[in-house]
N, C-alpha and C positions, 0 to 999 in steps of 0.2 A: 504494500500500500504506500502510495505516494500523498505529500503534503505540502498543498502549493497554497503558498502566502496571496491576501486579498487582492494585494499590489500588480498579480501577476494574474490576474484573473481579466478576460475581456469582457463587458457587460455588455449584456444583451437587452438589456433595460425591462426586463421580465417583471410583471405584479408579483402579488405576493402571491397568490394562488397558483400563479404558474410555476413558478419555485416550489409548492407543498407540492406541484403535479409531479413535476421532475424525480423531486426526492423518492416520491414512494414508486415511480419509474425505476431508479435509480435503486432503492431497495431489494424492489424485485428481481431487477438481473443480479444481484449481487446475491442475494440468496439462490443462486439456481447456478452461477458461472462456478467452475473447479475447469483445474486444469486436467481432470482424468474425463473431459467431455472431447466429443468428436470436436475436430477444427473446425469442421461447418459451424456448428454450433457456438464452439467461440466465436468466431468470426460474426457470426450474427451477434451475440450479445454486445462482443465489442462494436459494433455498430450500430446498436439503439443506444449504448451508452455516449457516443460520439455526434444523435442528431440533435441540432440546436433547436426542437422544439418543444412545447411541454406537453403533449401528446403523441399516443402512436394511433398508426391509420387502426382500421376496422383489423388488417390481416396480423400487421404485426403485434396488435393485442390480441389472435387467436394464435398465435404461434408462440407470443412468450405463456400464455394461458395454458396450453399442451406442455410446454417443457417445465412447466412448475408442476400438472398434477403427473409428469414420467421421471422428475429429477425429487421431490423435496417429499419427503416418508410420511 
């Protein structure tokens, strides 16, 4: 885990709600990424973690939706 000071941070001038969406975005791939998952797989997560918006489409909330009830016990 990496710890980047504020200063270093780009703003995207997001509300506060957009921020609480992120986060629990943000939550959820991190409970579900390990590095004993397929690449695809990472590769995907690392790239919902990488888009700058505070939602995902329709599919990519059916697809992290599936690897949380195939990945987390």
């Amino acid at each position: 885990m990496y710890t980047v000071g504020l200063q270093h941070l780009k703003s995207y001038n997001y509300l506060p709600v957009e921020c609480q969406q992120m986060q629990v975005i943000c939550d959820r791939i991190n409970r579900v990424y390990s590095s004993g998952l397929e690449e695809s797989v990472q590769k995907f997560l690392e790239m919902l973690g990488k888009l700058n918006r505070a939602y995902l489409t329709d599919l990519e909330e059916k697809v992290l939706s599936l690897l949380e009830l195939e990945i987390i016990p």
